[in-house]
C-alpha positions in Angstrom: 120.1 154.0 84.7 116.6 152.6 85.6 115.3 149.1 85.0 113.1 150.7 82.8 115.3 152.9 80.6 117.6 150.2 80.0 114.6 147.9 78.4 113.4 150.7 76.6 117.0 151.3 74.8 117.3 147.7 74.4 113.7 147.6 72.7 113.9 150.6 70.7 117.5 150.3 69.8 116.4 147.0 67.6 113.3 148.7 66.4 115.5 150.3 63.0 117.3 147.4 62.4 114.2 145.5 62.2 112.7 147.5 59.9 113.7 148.9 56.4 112.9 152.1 55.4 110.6 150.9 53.0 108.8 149.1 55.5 108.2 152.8 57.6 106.9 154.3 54.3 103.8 151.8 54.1 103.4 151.1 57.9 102.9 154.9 58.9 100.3 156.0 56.0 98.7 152.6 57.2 98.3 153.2 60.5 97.1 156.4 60.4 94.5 155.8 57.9 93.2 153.2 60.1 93.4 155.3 63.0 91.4 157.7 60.9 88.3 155.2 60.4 88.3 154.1 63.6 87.9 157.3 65.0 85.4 158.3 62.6 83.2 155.2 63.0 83.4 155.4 66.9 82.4 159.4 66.3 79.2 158.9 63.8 78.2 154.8 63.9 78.7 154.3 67.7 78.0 157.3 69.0 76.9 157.4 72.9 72.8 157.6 72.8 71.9 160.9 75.1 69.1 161.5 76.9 67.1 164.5 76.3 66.8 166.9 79.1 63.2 167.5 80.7 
């Protein structure tokens, strides 16, 4: 096993026992929602200014 597998099952292997399952049920919808508006934002606010072609 790699250096790297055997952090990864170390890290994720705590993850659940960290967290209830009532935890996951307001993290996820969270997450996504701001992931959502970000995207959004970055899509219609910030959008790249484009120069028009001669």
């Amino acid at each position: 096993m790699s250096f790297a597998t055997y952090y990864m099952h170390l890290i994720f292997g705590r993850i659940p026992s960290m967290m209830s399952s009532d935890l996951i049920l307001y993290i996820v919808p969270a997450l996504t929602i701001s992931i959502l508006f970000f995207s959004l934002k970055i899509m219609f606010f910030n959008s790249p200014k484009l120069r028009k072609v001669k």
